[in-house]
C-alpha positions in Angstrom: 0.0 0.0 0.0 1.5 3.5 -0.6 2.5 5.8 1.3 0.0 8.6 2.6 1.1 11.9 1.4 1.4 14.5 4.1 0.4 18.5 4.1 3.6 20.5 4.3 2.1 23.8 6.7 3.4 27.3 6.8 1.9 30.5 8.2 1.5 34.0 6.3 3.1 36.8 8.9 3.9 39.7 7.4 1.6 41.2 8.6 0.3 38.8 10.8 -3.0 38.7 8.6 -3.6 39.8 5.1 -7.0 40.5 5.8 -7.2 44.6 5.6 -9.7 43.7 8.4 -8.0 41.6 10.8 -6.9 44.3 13.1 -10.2 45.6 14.2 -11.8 42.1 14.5 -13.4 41.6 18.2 -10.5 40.1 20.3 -7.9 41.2 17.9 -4.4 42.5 19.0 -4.5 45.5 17.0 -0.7 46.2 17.3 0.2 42.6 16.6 2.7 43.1 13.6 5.1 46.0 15.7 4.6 43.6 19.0 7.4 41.1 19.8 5.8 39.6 22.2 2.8 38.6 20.5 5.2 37.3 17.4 6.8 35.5 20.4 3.6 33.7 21.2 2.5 33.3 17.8 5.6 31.2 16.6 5.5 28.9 19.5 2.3 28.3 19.0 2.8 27.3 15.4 6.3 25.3 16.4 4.0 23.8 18.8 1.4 22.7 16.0 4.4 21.6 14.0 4.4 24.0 11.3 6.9 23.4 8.6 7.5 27.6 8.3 6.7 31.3 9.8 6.6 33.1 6.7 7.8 36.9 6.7 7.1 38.3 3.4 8.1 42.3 2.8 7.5 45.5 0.8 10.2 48.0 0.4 7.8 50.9 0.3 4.4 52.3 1.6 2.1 50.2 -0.6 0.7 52.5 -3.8 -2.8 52.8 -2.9 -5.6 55.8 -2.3 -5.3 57.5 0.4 -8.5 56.6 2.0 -8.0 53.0 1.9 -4.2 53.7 3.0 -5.3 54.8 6.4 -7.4 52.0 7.2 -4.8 48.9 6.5 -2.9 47.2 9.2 -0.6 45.5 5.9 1.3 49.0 5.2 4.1 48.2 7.8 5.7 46.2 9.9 9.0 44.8 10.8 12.0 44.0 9.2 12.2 40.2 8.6 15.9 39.4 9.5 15.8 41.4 12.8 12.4 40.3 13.7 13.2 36.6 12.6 17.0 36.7 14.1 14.8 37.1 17.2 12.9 35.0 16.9 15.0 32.6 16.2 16.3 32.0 19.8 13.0 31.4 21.6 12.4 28.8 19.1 14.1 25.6 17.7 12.4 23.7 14.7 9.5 25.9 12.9 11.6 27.7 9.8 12.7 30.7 9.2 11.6 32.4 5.9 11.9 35.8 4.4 11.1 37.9 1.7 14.2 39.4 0.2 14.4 41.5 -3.4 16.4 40.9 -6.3 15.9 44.3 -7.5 16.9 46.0 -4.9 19.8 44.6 -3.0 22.5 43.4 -3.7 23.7 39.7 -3.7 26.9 39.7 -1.7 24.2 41.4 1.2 21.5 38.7 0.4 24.2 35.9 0.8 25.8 37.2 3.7 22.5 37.3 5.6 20.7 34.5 4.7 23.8 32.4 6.0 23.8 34.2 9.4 20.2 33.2 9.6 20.5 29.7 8.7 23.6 29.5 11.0 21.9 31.3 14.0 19.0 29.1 13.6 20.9 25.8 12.9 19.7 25.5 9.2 15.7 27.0 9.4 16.6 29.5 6.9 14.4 30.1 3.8 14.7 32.9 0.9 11.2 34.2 -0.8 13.1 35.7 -4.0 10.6 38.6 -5.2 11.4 40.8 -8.4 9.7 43.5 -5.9 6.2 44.9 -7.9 5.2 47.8 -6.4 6.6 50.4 -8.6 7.1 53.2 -5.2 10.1 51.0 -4.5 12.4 52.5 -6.5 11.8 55.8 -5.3 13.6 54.7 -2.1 16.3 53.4 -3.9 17.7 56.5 -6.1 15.3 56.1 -9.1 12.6 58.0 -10.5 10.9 55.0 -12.5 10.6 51.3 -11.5 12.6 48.8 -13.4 10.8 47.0 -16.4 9.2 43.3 -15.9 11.4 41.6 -17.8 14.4 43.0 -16.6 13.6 42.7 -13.2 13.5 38.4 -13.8 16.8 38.8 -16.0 18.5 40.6 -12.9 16.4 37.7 -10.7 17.4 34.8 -12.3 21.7 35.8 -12.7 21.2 36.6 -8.9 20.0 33.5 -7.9 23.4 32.0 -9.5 25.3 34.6 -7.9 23.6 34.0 -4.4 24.1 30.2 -4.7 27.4 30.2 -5.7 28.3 32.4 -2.9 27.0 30.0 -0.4 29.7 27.8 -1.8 32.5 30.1 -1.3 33.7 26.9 1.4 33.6 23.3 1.6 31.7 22.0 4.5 34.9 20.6 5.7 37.2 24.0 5.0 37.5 25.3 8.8 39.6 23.3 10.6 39.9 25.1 13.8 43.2 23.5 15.0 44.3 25.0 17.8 47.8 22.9 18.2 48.7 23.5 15.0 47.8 27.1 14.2 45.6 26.5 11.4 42.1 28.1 11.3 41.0 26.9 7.9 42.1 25.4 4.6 42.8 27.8 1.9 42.2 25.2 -0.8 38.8 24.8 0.2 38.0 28.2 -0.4 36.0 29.4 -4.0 36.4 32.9 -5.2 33.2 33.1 -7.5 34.5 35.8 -9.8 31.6 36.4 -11.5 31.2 38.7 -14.4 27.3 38.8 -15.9 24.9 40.9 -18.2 23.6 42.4 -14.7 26.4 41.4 -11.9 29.9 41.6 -10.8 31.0 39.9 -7.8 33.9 38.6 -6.7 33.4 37.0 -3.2 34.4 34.5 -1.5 31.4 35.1 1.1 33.0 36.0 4.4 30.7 33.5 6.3 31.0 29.6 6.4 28.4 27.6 4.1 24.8 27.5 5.8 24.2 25.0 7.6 21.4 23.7 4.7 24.1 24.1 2.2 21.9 26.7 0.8 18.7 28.0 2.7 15.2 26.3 1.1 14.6 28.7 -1.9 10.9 29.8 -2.3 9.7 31.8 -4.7 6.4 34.2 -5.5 5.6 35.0 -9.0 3.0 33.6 -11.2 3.3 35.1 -14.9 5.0 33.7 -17.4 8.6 34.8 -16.4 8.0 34.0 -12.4 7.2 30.4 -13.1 10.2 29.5 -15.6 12.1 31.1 -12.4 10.1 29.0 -10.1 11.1 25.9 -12.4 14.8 26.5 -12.8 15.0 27.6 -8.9 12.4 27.3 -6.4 12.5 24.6 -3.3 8.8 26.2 -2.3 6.3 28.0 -4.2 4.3 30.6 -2.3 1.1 31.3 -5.2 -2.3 32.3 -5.1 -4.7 30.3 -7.3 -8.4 30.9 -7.0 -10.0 27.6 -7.4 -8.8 23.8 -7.7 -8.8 23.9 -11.7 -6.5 26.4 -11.5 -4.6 25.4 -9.1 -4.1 21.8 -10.7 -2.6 23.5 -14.2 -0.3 25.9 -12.2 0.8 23.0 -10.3 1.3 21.0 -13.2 2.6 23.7 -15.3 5.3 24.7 -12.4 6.8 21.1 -11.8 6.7 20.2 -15.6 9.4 23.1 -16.2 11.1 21.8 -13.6 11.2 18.7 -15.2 11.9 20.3 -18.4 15.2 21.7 -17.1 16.5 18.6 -15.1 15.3 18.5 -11.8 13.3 15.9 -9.1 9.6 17.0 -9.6 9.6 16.2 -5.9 12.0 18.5 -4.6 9.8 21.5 -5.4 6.6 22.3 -3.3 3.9 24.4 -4.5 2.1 26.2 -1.0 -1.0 27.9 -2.2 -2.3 30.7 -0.3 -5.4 30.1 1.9 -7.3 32.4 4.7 -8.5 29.7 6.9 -11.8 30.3 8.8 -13.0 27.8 11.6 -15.8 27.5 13.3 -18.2 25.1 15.3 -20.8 24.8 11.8 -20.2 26.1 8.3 -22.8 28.2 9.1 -20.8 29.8 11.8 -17.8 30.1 10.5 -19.3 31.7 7.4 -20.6 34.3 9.5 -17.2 34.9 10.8 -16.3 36.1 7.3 -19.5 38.1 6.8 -18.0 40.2 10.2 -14.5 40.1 9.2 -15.2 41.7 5.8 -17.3 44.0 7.3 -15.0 45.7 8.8 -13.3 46.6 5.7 -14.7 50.2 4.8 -16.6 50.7 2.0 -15.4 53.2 0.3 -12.2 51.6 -0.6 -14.1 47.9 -0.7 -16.3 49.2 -3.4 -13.2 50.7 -5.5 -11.5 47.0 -5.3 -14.7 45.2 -6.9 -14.8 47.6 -9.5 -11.1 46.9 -10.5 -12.4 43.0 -10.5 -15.7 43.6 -12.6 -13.8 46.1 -15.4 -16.5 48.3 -14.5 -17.9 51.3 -12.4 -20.1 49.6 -9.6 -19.8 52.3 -7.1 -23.8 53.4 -8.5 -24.9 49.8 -7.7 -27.7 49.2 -4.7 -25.5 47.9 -2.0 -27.7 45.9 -0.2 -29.0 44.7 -3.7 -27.7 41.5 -5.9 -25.4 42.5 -8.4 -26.9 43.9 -11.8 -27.4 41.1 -14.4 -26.4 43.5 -17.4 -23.3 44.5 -16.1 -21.4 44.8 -19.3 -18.5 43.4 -20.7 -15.2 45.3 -20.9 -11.2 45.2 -22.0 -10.4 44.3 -18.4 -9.8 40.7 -17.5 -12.4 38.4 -18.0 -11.3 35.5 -15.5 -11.5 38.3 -13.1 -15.1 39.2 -13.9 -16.1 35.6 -13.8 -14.6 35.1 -11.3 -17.1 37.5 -9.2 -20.0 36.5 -11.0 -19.5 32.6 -9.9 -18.6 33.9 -6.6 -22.0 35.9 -6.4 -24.3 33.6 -7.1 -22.5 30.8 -5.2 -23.1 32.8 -1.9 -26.1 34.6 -2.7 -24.3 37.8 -1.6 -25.1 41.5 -2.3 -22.6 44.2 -3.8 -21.6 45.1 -0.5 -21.0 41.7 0.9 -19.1 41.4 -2.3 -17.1 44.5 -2.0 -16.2 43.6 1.4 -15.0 40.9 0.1 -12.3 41.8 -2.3 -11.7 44.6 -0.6 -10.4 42.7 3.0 -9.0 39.6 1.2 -10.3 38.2 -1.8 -7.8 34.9 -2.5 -8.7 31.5 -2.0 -10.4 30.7 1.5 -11.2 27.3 3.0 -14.1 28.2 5.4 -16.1 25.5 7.9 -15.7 23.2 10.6 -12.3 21.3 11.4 -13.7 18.3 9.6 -14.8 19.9 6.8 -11.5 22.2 5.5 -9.7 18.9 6.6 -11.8 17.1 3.7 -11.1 20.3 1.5 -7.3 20.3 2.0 -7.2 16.8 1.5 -8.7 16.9 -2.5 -6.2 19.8 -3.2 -3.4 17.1 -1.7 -4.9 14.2 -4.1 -5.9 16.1 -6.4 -2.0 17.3 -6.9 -3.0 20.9 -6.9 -1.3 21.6 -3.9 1.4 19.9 -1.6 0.4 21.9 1.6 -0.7 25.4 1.9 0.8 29.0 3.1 -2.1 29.5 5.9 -3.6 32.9 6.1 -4.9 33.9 9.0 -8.6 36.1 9.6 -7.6 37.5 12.6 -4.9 37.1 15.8 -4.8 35.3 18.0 -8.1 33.5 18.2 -7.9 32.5 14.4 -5.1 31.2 14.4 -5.4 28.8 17.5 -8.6 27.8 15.5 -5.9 26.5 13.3 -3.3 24.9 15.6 -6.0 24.1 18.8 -8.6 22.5 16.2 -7.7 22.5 12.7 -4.3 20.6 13.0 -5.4 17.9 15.4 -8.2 16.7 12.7 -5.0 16.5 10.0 -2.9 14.6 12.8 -5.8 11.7 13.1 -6.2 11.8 9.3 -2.8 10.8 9.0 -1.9 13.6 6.8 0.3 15.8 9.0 3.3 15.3 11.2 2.7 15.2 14.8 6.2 15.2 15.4 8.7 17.0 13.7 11.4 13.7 11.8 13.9 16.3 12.0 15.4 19.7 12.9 16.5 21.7 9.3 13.5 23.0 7.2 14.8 21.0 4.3 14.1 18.3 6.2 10.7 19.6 7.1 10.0 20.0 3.7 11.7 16.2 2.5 14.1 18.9 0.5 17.8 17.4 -0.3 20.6 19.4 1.0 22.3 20.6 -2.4 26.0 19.7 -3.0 28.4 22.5 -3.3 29.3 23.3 -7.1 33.1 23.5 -6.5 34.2 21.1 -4.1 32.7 17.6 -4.3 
């Protein structure tokens, strides 16, 4: 008989919801993502659950939105994942460690330097999100007056990546001897110096730091269009995406490990994590109301600006306590998009405010019901291969999310589908990731 496939588990927490209306939910810690000692709590609890990863991701500006909807999201700020995550890496000792860092807007030798330090602080929890960075206000922090193009932004991504790597295998495992009798600190021939000279890069190295602990930290990456998944398939350990249903989210996973594939790797040494807001309560009737009170909060005025981006069309004139028009008309915006709120409509019978609400506070895939019943729905998306776990969003801190780990995760644990002990103490382990061999010593 085969072998059950298990869930790999990690938690969205930059910020510690992406919900825009998370922080004034009844209960919530409204200064959760600027509060160490809730982010203390919040990662034992998940090490606790067994969570594969606590997932920091980042922006490098104030995000590029109205005014009025500006001033009412918690998801503007927060901390700085290594400083936060170096942190928090000492009142913890298995969960992973993974952050968002920018190709775009660093600089490799920094990326490398600190991505070791983490994995070596943390004894090999270390994980890098490589983002392109797509909010186009970034590069006014950064000396320039327009945001670099698409497709040079993956050019630059994908010689980084190479530069990063190699880095990381400035040493051999073996190079520092540490001899005290004999004087001898380390072995000079098991030193690289990278030299490299790209289209984008130049950077000599070696990396001042010995390898990580991992050999190289798990790499995840973000981006879904054409360019971000090659990059996914040439690099990515872990793939943090945001399909909207399970048809979807079967091709992308398909599509993602077939370029893998396609370029010479184990389709099983890449994971695909697919967003989800996770909602739990003691009915699906209840926890459905949950989401009713959670998009609420988001404010109308902005919430009613987001569905109209999503339908292609004005529907700020529409009766909000009404059913959506059955004319709207068609436009040159995206049709999947407009579809997509149609089905979403007349699945929940809900009117253009409850709508608005909706894409306005967080409009990505949701898994919403009783323990029981999102255990049967992550299950399929396990079969199904359209998922091999999932990047858990959470509605609101801290009672959503030990709805997760108190009630959720205990349902997966008699299933058989997730760990109830951790097999080992690296994320790459976590994960059933090999460590990678170092390029230029064998």
């Amino acid at each position: 008989m085969p072998e059950q496939k298990q869930l790999h588990l990690t938690a969205f927490m930059r910020p510690v919801s992406l919900h825009t209306g998370a922080w004034r939910y009844p209960g919530s810690y409204p200064d959760a993502n600027f509060n160490l000692s809730h982010l203390k709590s919040f990662i034992q609890k998940l090490e606790a659950a067994k969570f594969d990863a606590f997932f920091m991701a980042d922006h490098l500006a104030v995000l590029n939105m109205p005014v009025e909807a500006l001033k009412r999201s918690h998801t503007v700020t927060s901390f700085e994942p290594f400083t936060l995550l170096s942190a928090l890496s000492v009142v913890t000792e298995k969960i992973g460690l993974a952050a968002t860092a920018s190709t775009t807007y660093d600089e490799p030798y920094h990326i490398a330097r600190r991505f070791a330090s983490l994995d070596h602080l943390s004894n090999g929890r270390a994980a890098w999100n490589i983002v392109t960075t797509g909010n186009p206000e970034s590069a006014k922090n950064f000396g320039l007056d327009e945001h670099v193009q698409h497709s040079d932004r993956y050019k630059r991504a994908r010689e980084f990546y190479d530069v990063v790597t190699g880095l990381w295998d400035s040493f051999a495992d073996d190079a520092f001897l540490r001899d005290q009798e004999s004087g001898v600190y380390f072995d000079p021939g098991k030193m690289h110096v990278l030299d490299h000279r790209g289209e984008e890069l130049k950077v000599r190295g070696p990396l001042n730091i010995a390898r990580p602990v991992q050999g190289w930290p798990v790499i995840v990456q973000a981006g879904q269009s054409e360019p971000g998944r090659q990059l996914a398939g040439e690099t990515a350990e872990a793939v943090f995406c945001s399909p909207r249903d399970l048809d979807a989210a079967r091709a992308l996973y398909a599509d993602i490990k077939g370029r893998a594939v396609a370029v010479g790797r184990e389709r099983d040494h890449l994971r695909i994590l697919p967003a989800a807001l996770v909602v739990i309560g003691d009915s699906v009737e209840e926890a459905r109301a949950k989401r009713l009170e959670l998009d609420r909060l988001v404010h109308y005025d902005s919430a009613i600006a987001s569905l109209s981006v999503a339908l292609g069309t004005d529907a700020a004139g529409f009766e909000p306590d009404a059913p959506l028009p059955v004319d709207i008309p068609e436009t040159n915006a995206s049709k999947t998009s407009r579809e997509s709120v149609l089905r979403l409509a007349e699945a929940e019978n809900l009117t253009v405010r409850q709508l608005a609400l909706r894409y306005g506070g967080y409009s990505g895939l949701a898994f919403v019901g009783t323990p029981d019943t999102v255990a049967d729905e992550m299950s399929v998306w396990l079969r199904e291969e359209a998922a091999d776990g999932f990047t858990v969003v959470f509605p609101f801190l801290p009672q959503g999310l030990d709805d997760v780990v108190q009630r959720l995760v205990p349902v997966l644990q008699e299933r058989g589908v997730f760990r109830k002990e951790y097999q080992g103490s690296t994320l790459r382990e976590h994960l059933g990731l090999p460590r990678p061999g170092n390029r230029f010593f064998s």
